[in-house]
GUTOR-612632 format. One line per field, with one value per residue (C-alpha): residue number from 1; residue in one letter; chain; x, z, y. Coordinates in Angstrom, 2 decimals. Layout:
% GUTOR-612632
n	[NUM|...]
res	[A|...]
chain	[A|...]
x	[X|...]
z	[Z|...]
y	[Y|...]
% end
This chain:
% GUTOR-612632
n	[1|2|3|4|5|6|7|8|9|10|11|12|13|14|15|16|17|18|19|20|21|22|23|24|25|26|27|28|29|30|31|32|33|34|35|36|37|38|39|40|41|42|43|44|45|46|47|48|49|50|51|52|53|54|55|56|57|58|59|60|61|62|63|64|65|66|67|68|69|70|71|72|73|74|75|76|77|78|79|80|81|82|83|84|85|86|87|88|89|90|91|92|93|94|95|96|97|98|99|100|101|102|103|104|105|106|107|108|109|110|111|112|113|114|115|116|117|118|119|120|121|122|123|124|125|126|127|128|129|130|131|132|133|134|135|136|137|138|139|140|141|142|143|144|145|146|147|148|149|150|151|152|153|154|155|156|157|158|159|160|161|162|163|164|165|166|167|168|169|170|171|172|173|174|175|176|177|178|179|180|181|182|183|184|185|186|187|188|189|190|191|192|193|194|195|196|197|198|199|200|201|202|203|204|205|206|207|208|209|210|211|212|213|214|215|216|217|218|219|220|221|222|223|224|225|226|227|228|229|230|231|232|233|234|235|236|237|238|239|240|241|242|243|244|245|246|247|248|249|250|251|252|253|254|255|256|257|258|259|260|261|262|263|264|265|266|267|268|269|270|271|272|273|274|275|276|277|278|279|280|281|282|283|284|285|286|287|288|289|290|291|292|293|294|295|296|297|298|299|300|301|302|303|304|305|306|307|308|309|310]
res	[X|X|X|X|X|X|X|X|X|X|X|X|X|X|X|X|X|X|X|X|X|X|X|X|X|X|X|X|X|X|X|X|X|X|X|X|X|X|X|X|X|X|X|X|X|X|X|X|X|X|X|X|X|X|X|X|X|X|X|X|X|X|X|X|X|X|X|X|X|X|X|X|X|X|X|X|X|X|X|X|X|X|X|X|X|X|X|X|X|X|X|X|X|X|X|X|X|X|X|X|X|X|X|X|X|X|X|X|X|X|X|X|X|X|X|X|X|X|X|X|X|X|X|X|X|X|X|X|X|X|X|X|X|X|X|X|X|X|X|X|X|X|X|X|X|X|X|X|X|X|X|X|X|X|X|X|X|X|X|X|X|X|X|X|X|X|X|X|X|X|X|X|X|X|X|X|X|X|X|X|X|X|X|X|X|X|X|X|X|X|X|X|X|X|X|X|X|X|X|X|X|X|X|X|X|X|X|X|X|X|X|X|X|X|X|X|X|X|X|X|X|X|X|X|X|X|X|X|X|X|X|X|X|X|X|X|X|X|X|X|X|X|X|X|X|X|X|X|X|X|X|X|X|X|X|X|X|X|X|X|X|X|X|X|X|X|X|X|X|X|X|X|X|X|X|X|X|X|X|X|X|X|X|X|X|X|X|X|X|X|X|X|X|X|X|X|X|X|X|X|X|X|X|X|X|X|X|X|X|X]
chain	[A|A|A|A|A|A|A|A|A|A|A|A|A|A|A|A|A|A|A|A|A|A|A|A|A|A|A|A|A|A|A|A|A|A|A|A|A|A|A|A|A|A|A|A|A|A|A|A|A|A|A|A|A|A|A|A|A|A|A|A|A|A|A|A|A|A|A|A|A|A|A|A|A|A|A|A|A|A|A|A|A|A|A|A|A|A|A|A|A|A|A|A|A|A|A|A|A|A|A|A|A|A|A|A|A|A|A|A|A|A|A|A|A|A|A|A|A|A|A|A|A|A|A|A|A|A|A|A|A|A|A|A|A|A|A|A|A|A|A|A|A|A|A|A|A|A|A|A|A|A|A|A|A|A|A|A|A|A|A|A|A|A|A|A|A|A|A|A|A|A|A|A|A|A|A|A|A|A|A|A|A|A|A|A|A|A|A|A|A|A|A|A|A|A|A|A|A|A|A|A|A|A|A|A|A|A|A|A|A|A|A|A|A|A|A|A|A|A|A|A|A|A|A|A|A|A|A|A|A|A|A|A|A|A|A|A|A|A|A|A|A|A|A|A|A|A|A|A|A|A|A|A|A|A|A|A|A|A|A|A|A|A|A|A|A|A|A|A|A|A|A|A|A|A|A|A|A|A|A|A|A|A|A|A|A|A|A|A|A|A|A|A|A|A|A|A|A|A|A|A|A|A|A|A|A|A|A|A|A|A]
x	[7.45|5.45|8.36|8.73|5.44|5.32|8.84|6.75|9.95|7.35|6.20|10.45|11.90|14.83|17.62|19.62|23.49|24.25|27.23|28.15|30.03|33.42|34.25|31.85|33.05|33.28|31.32|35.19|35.47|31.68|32.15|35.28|34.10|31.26|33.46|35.41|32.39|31.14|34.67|34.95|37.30|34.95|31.24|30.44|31.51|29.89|31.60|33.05|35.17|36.34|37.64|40.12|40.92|41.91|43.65|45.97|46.89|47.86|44.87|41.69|38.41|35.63|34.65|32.36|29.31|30.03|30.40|26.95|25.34|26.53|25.36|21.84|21.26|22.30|19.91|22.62|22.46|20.34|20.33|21.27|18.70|20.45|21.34|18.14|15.45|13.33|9.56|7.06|3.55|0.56|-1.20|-3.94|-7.36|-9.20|-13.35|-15.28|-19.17|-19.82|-17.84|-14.87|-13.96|-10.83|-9.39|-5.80|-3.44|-0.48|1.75|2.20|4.07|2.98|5.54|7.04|8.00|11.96|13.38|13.50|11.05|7.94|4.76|3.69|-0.14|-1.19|-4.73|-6.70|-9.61|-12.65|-11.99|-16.07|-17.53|-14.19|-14.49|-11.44|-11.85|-8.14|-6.30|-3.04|-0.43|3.12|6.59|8.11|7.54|7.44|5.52|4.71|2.29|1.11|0.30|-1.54|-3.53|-4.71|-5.54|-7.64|-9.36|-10.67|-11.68|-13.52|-15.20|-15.83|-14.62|-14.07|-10.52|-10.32|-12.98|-10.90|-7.96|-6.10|-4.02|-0.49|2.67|5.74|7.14|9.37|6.38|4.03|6.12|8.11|7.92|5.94|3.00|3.13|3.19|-0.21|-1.63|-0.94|-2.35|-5.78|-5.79|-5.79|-4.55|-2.35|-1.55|1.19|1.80|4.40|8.23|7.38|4.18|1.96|-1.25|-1.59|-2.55|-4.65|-7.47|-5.32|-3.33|-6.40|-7.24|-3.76|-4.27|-7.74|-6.73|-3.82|-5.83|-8.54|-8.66|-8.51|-4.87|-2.29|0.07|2.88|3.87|2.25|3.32|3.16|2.18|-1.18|-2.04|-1.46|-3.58|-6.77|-6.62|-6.52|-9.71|-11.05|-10.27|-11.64|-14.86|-15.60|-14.53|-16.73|-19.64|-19.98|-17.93|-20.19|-17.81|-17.96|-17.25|-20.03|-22.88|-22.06|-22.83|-20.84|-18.51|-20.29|-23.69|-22.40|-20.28|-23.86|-26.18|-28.12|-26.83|-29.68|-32.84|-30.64|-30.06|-33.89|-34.95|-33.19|-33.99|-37.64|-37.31|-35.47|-38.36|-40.75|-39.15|-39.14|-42.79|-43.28|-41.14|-40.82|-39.47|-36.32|-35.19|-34.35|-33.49|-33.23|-32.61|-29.32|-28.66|-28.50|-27.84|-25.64|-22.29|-22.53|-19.26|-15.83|-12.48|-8.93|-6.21|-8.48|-7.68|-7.32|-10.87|-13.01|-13.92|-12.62|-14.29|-12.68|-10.45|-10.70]
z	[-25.80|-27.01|-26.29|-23.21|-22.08|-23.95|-21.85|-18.38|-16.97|-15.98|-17.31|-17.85|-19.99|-19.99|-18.05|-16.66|-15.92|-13.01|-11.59|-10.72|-12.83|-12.96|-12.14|-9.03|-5.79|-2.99|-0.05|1.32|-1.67|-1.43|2.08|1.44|-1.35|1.06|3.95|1.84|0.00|4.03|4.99|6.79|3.97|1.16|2.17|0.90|-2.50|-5.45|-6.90|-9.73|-7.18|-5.09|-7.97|-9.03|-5.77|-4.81|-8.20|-7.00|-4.01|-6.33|-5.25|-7.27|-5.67|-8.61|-11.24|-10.67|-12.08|-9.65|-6.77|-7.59|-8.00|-4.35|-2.93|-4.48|-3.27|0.32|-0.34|0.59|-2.78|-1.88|-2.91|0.08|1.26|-0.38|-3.83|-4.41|-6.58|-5.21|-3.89|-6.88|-5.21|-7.15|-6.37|-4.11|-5.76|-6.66|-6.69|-8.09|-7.59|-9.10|-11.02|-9.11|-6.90|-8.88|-11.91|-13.90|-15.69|-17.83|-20.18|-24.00|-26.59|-29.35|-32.46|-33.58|-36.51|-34.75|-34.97|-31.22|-29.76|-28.68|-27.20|-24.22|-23.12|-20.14|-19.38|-16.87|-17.29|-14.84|-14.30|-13.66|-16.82|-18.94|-19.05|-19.68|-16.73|-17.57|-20.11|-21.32|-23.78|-22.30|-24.43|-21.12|-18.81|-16.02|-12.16|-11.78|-14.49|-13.56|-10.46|-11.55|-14.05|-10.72|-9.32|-12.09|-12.57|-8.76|-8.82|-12.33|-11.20|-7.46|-6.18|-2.64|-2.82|0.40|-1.01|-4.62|-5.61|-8.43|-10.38|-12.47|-13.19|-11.90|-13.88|-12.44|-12.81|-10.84|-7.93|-7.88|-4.65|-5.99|-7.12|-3.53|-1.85|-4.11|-3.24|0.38|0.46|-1.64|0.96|-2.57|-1.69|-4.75|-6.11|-8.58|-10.81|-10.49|-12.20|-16.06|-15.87|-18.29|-17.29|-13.93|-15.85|-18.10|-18.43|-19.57|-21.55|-23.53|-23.94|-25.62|-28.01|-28.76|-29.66|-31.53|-33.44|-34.37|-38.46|-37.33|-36.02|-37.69|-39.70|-39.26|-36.95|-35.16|-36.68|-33.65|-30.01|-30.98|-33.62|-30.90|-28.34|-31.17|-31.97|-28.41|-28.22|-30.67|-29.32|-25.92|-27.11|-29.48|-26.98|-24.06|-25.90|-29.19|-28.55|-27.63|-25.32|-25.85|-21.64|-20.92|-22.15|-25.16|-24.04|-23.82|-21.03|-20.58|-20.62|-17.84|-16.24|-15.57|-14.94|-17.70|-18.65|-16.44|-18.60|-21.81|-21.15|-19.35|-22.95|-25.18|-23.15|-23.67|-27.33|-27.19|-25.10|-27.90|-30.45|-29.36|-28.27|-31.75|-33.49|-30.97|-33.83|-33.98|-30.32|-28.86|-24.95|-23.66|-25.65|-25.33|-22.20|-21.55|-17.65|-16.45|-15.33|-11.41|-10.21|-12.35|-10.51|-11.67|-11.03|-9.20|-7.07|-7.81|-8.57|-9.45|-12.08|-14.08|-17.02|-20.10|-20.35|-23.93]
y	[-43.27|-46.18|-48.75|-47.07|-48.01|-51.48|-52.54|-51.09|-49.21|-46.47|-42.85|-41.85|-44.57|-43.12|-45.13|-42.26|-42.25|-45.03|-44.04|-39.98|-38.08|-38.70|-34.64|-34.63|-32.84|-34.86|-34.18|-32.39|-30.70|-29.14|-28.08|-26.51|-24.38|-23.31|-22.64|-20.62|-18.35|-17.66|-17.02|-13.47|-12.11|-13.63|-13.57|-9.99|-10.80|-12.81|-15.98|-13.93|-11.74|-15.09|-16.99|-14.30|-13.64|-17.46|-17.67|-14.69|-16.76|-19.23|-21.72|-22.92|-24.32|-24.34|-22.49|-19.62|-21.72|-24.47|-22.34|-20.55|-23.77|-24.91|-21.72|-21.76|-25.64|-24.43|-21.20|-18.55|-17.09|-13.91|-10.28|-7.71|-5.36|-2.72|-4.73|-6.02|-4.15|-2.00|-3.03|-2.06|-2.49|-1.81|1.58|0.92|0.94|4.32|4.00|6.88|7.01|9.94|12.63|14.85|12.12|10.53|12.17|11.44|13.28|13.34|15.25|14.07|15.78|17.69|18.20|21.51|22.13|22.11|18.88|17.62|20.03|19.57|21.35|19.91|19.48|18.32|17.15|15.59|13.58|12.60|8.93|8.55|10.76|10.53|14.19|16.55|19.02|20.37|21.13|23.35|23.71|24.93|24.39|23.14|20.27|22.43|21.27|24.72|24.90|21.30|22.48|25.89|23.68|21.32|24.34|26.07|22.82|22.57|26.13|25.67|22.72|23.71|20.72|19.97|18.95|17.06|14.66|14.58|11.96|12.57|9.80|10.41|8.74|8.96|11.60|15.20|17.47|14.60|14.55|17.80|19.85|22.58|20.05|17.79|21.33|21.94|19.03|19.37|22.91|21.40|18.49|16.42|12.60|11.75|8.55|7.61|5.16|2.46|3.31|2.88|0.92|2.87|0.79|1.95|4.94|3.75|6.60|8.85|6.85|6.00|9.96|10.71|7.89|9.06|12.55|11.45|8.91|11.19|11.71|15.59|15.48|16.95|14.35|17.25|19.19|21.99|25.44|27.23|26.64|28.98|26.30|23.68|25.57|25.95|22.32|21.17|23.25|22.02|18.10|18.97|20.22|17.28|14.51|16.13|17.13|15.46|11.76|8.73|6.91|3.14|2.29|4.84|3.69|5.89|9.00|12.07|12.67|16.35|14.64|11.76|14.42|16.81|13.52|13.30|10.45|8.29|9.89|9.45|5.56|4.94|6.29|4.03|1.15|2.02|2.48|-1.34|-2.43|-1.11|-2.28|-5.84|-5.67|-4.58|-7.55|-10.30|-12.79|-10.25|-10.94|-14.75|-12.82|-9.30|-5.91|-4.45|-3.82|0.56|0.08|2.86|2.52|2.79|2.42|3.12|1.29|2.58|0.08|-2.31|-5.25|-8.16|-10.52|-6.94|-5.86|-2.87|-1.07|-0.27|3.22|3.71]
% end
């Protein structure tokens, strides 16, 4: 590079053939190739199809790399409407306010103590609080009891399901008949994931790997679907009422989920406040900052700001 720039032939020094290849196409032999790919008996097929096809006339054009080339400089190598992958859009963005306006849920497995059989439990979480307003353990993947669970979790929480959203992925029991019909019936407005993107689900992605990273679970399997049932209980209650949730100011989902997480946090700020009026030398700026988390986004667009799931 420095000889390059000490002989001043400019940023490439590198000279570059001077005459074309000796294999080039001619400008006939280009045209023909592409009046033969748009042909009426060859258009609808690839390259790969047209060069057997010529050979078994007994005539050769290009190879298949040279013919794909030609078509991609002349833009006419495109995907069909019906060969080309389907649209995956983003799920438009959910905003909860307050509790029971957008909650998530998902199925995870549980292991039995049969090889290749599981327990299944299926939770949903309040994307606002964090807390689990659902939950049940079934040994089948089943939308009916997806859709009872819904249910029992509307009526527990006496939510007004026309003013309720409710996140999942795209999995059978999400979008089976008997759950849409549910929904329909609640006046619920789903909203689904896209095709095997786990992070458009992120809230309750981060609940399964909480539970199944607490010190507490299990390191077999379950004996029985009771002993499944009694430690999901036993999860649930922790994580609402005893777990100080790091994107919630940690507090408890229970104690966001009711409100009184806005005396909780105005405390602790005072106690900060205090405490640096006490020992000014200890603080160069502000205390930590206890503000409460106003406004929770799940899969939001693109430029805002999204809080933490886990």
């Amino acid at each position: 590079m420095q000889r390059w720039k000490g002989q001043g032939v400019g940023e490439d020094g590198r000279a570059g053939p001077k005459s074309p290849p000796a294999n080039k196409l001619s400008e006939a032999e280009r045209r023909e190739v592409l009046n033969t790919a748009n042909h009426p008996d060859y258009r609808d097929l690839s390259p790969k199809q047209i060069v057997p096809l010529l050979a078994d006339q007994g005539e050769y054009l290009a190879s298949e790399s040279t013919m794909y080339r030609l078509l991609r400089e002349e833009d006419q190598l495109k995907h069909r409407a019906s060969s080309s992958a389907p649209a995956r859009h983003r799920p438009r963005e959910l905003v909860a306010t307050a509790p029971n306006q957008v909650w998530s849920w998902d199925i995870t497995f549980l292991r039995s103590v049969v090889r290749g059989e599981f327990y299944f439990l299926y939770m949903i979480v309040d994307v606002f609080s964090r807390k689990v307003v659902g939950k049940v353990v079934h040994d089948t993947e089943c939308q009916v009891y997806a859709a009872a669970l819904i249910e029992a979790a509307c009526n527990a929480e006496g939510v007004d399901p026309a003013r309720l959203a409710i996140h999942s992925d795209n999995g059978g029991p999400m979008k089976g008949a008997t759950m849409v019909a549910t929904m329909e019936k609640l006046g619920i407005l789903p909203s689904f994931s896209r095709p095997r993107v786990s992070d458009d689900n992120p809230y309750s992605e981060a609940l399964f790997r909480t539970a199944k990273y607490r010190p507490e679970y299990p390191s077999g399997p379950f004996p029985s679907i009771e002993a499944a049932r009694a430690w999901v209980d036993w999860f649930v209650d922790w994580y609402n009422h005893h777990h100080l949730h790091s994107a919630i100011s940690f507090v408890t989902p229970a104690q966001r989920h009711a409100g009184e997480d806005v005396d909780i946090l105005a405390k602790r700020h005072a106690v900060y406040e205090a405490a640096r009026a006490r020992y000014p030398e200890r603080w160069s700026g502000n205390t930590r900052d206890w503000s409460r988390v106003e406004v929770v986004r799940l899969n939001p667009e693109h430029g805002k700001a999204a809080w933490e799931a886990a």
